[in-house]
Every structure is written in C-alpha cells, then in structure tokens.
N, C-alpha and C positions, 0 to 999 in steps of 0.2 A: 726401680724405674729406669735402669741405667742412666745414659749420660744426661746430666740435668741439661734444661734447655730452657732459659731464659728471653726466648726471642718471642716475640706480639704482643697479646694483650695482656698485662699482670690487674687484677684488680683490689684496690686498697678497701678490702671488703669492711661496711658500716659494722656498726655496735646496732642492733634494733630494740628500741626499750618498748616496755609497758606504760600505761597512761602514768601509773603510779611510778615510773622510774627504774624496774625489776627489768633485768636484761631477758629479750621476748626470745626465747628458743625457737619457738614455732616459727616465726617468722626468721629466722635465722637460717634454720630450716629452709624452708619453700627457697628465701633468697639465694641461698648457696646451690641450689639444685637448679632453680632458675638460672645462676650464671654459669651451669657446668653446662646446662643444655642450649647453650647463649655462648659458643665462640670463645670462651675466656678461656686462658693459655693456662693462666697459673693466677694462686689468691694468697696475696698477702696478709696476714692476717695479725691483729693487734698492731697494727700502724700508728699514725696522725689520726686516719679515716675515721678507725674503733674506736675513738675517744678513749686511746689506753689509760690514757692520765688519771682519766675520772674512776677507771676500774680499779678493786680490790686483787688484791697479789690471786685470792681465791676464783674471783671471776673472769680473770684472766686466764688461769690455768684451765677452769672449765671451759669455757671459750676458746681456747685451743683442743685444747681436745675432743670437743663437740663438733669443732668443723673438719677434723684430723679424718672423724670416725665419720661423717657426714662424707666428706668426697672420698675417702678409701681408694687412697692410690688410683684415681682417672686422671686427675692436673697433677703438678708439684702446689706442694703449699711452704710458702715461706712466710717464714715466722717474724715478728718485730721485734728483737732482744736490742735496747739500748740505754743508756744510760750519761750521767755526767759526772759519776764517778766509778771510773774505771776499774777497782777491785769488784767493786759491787757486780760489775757487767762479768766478768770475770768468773765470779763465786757462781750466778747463775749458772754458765754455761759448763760449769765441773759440777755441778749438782743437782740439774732441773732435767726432766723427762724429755727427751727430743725425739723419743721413736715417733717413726711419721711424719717428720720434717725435715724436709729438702733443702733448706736453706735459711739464711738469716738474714732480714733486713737490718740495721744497725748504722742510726744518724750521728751526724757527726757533735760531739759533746756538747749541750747548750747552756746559756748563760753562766760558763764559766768564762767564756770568750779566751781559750787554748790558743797558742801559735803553732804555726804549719806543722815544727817536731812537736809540737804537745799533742796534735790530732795523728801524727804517725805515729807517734808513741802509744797512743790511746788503738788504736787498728792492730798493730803488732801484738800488743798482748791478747786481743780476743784472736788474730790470727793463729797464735801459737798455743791456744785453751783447748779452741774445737780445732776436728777433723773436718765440721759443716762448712758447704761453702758460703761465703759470705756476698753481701751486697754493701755497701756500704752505701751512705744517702748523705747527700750534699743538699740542703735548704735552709739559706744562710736567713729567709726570713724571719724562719721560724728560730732558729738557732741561737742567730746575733754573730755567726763566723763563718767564712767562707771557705772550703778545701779548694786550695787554688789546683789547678792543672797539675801545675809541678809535683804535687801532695799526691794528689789521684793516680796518677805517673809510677811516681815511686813507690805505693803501694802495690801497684797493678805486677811490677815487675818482681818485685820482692817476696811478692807469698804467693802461691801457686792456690791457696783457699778463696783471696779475695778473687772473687770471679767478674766483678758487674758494680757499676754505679748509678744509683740512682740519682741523676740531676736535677735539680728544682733550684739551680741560681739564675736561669733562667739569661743568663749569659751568651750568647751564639758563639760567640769568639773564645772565650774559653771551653766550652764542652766542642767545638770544633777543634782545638786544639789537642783534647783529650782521643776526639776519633782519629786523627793523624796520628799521632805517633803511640796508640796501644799498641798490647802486645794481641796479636791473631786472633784470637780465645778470648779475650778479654770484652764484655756486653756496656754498651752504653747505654741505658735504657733511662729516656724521657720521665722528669717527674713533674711535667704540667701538660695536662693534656692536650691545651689552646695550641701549643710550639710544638705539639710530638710529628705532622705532618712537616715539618720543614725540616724537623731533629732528623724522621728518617732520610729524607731525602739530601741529608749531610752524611750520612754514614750512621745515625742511631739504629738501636735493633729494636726498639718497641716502645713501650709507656707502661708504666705502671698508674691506673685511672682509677678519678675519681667520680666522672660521667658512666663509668662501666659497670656502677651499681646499677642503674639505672635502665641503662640502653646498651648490653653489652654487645650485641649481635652487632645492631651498626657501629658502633663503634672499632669492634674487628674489624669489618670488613674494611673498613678507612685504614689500619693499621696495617693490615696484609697486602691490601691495593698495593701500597706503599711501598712497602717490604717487599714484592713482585716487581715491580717497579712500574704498577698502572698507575701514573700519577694525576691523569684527567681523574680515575673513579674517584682518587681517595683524596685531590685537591676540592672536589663537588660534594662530598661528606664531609671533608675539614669546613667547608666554607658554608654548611647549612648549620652547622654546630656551633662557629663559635659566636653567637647572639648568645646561646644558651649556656656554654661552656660561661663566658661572663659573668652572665647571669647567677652563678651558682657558686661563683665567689664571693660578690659583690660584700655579702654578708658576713664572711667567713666560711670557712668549711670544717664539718661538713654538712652545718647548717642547710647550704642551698641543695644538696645530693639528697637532701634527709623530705626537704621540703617538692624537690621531686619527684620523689618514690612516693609520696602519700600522694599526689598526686594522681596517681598511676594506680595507688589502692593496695600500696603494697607493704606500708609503715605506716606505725605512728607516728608523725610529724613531733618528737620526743626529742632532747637532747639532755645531756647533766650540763648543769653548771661547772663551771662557768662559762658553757654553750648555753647560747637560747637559739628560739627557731627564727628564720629571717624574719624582717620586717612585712608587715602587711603587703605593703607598695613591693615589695620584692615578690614574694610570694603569689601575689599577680602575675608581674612580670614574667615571670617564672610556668607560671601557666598558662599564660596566654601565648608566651614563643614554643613551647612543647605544642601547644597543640595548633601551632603553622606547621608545627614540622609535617612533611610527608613519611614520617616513620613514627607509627602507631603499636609497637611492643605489646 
C-alpha cells in the first residue's frame, strides 16, 4: 500500500451480533463495504468500538481476518493489540498473524494505573517486537491514566514505529501541546468525535469515529472540509452533529452507535454484557435528532 497514511476519517468499526449473541458476519459484511464505499480512510478494527473484551481470543482472530479479507487492500486496516500486561502484548505480536495489517492501535495500560516510565516502558517494548507501525491511544477515562504530553513526546521522538496518537483525554491544552512540538511525520489524530473539528483546526490530522459507523460520508466530509481548511462547511456539519454525537454517549458506547444503525436498519440493536442497549428515553432521543438531521444515509 506504500506509505501508510493516517490522515481523515479512521473508523472504530462495531462487533455486529445476532439476536442470540453469535457475532453476525453478514452484517459485518454489508457494514464494512458500506463504509468503504462511504469516505472512510482507514478501519480500526477490534478497538473499544468491537467490544473486544467481550470477544474470545477465536473470534477475535476470525474477525480480523474476516474484515482483512473483506476490504483487500482498498483502506489501511489497523488492528487493536493491547493489553495491561506487557509480555502478554509482547508474545502476541512475535507470534499472531499480522499479514494484511497496516498498523496497530495499542491503549495505554488500564487499571494497573503505571507512571509516565511505566507507560514508556510498556510502548518501548511493543516498539522494539514489531516492525508495525503503531498508534498508540490515550483515554484516560477508560483506562484510569493519563500519557501526559511529555510521555507522547518522548515516545514520538524515540521510535521511528510509533507513528500517531490517538487522543481521547479530551484535554485541548495538552494534545495542543503535543501538535506544537511533534516531530513532522508524527499524526495526531482525534479520539472523540464531538472536539475532532476544533482538534483539526489546532493542527490534528483526523479522528478516529465512532458516529462513522453510522454516517460515514458526512461525517468525512466535516473531516476533510477541515483538513482543507473550509472551516464554514465543516464548522455547519460539526454543529448539526453534535446534539447527536451526545446523544450516543450519554449511555455508554458503543451502546448509542449500535442503537443508531438499528435505526437506519442496519443491526441488531445487540450488545454482550456487560453492555446493554441504551435506555428507552435514549433511544428516542436518538431517533428523533437523526431524523432532524438533513442527512438521510
């Protein structure tokens, strides 16, 4: 594919189950084609989004290679290898199948709550495993730790693999800091969708979304506006969005993306536990601002 390119829309592609629970192929299927032929840059795949946690080591690996063989080199696909204990992440990545993927997503360690060298020490070794480029992902919600600036920094400069960060501290002042002083080459790419108009408009290069299961076309184009620097089109697409963008947290994610797309008639409104599907009163909500929208998918 030559030089990987990180820049627009990444999308943190769902898990789509069956009523009974069984991860739904077919619809896995249509979705992935539906977002290839929908604007989207590149697809992340086995993230938060996929509800990896809930998945078996087996359905994981089928699920990768289901969507590997499914987009067949049109996007990049970056893959989710992460973990909170670091040989573990490690042993994967010297012994698991990577042909056909482009890259790796990899959060930063959770609930062990590591200091700044514990989280550079933990990137160092999966840096010097693979030859893959990496992303590394900061979302301290989810996590319980934050990779402060300084962290991201030092990583950035230090391995020529970690290529890109994915933000989700949702901080302006520190991933501001982090676009000041990268290095050239180095991606900062938005990991909440609601801030990715302001992130670019600071120097980010994209988002990786979890509205672009859904509505990926508009959504691009709010991304690229941006990215070009039409900031009227892509501040009037940021601003028709975020009622809904709200909306589709409120509940957890990716409860409210999931409760979306069945909307749209495109899933089963499914989730594993310890996901369920948003509340009733959400779930409204949720359908009743989609269909104000003037963008009908």
């Amino acid at each position: 594919m030559g030089q990987l390119n990180l820049t627009g829309m990444g999308v943190a592609l769902i898990t789509p189950f069956q009523t009974g629970g069984e991860v739904d192929f077919n619809t896995l299927s249509s979705l992935t084609e539906y977002l290839l032929q929908n604007g989207t840059d590149y697809l992340v795949v086995l993230g938060t989004t996929a509800e990896t946690p809930t998945l078996s080591t087996s359905e994981q690996k089928e699920i990768a290679r289901f969507v590997i063989d499914k987009v067949n080199g049109r996007i990049p696909i970056v893959l989710g290898v992460s973990g909170n204990n670091t040989m573990s992440v490690v042993e994967r990545l010297r012994t698991e199948d990577f042909s056909g993927v482009d890259a790796i997503l990899s959060v930063t360690p959770y609930y062990n709550k590591p200091s700044q060298e514990g989280i550079y020490q933990h990137y160092k070794a999966i840096a010097q495993t693979t030859s893959l480029p990496i992303v590394i992902y900061n979302v301290p919600s989810r996590t319980g730790v934050n990779m402060t600036a300084e962290t991201t920094l030092r990583l950035s400069r230090d391995f020529n693999n970690i290529i890109a960060i994915k933000e989700a501290s949702g901080n302006l002042s520190q991933i501001s800091t982090i676009i000041k002083n990268k290095p050239a080459d180095f991606k900062v790419i938005s990991g909440d969708d609601g801030i990715t108009f302001p992130l670019i408009s600071l120097g980010a290069d994209g988002v990786i979304s979890v509205i672009g299961n859904a509505l990926p076309k508009e959504f691009s184009q709010m991304v690229h506006s941006a990215l070009s620097g039409d900031y009227d089109k892509a501040m009037n697409i940021h601003n028709d969005f975020l009622e809904l963008i709200e909306l589709l947290f409120i509940d957890g994610s990716p409860s409210g993306v999931k409760s979306l797309l069945n909307i749209m008639g495109k899933v089963e409104n499914v989730l594993r536990l310890p996901l369920v599907p948003v509340r009733d009163t959400t779930f409204e909500k949720i359908k009743y601002t989609f269909q104000k929208l003037k963008y009908k998918t």
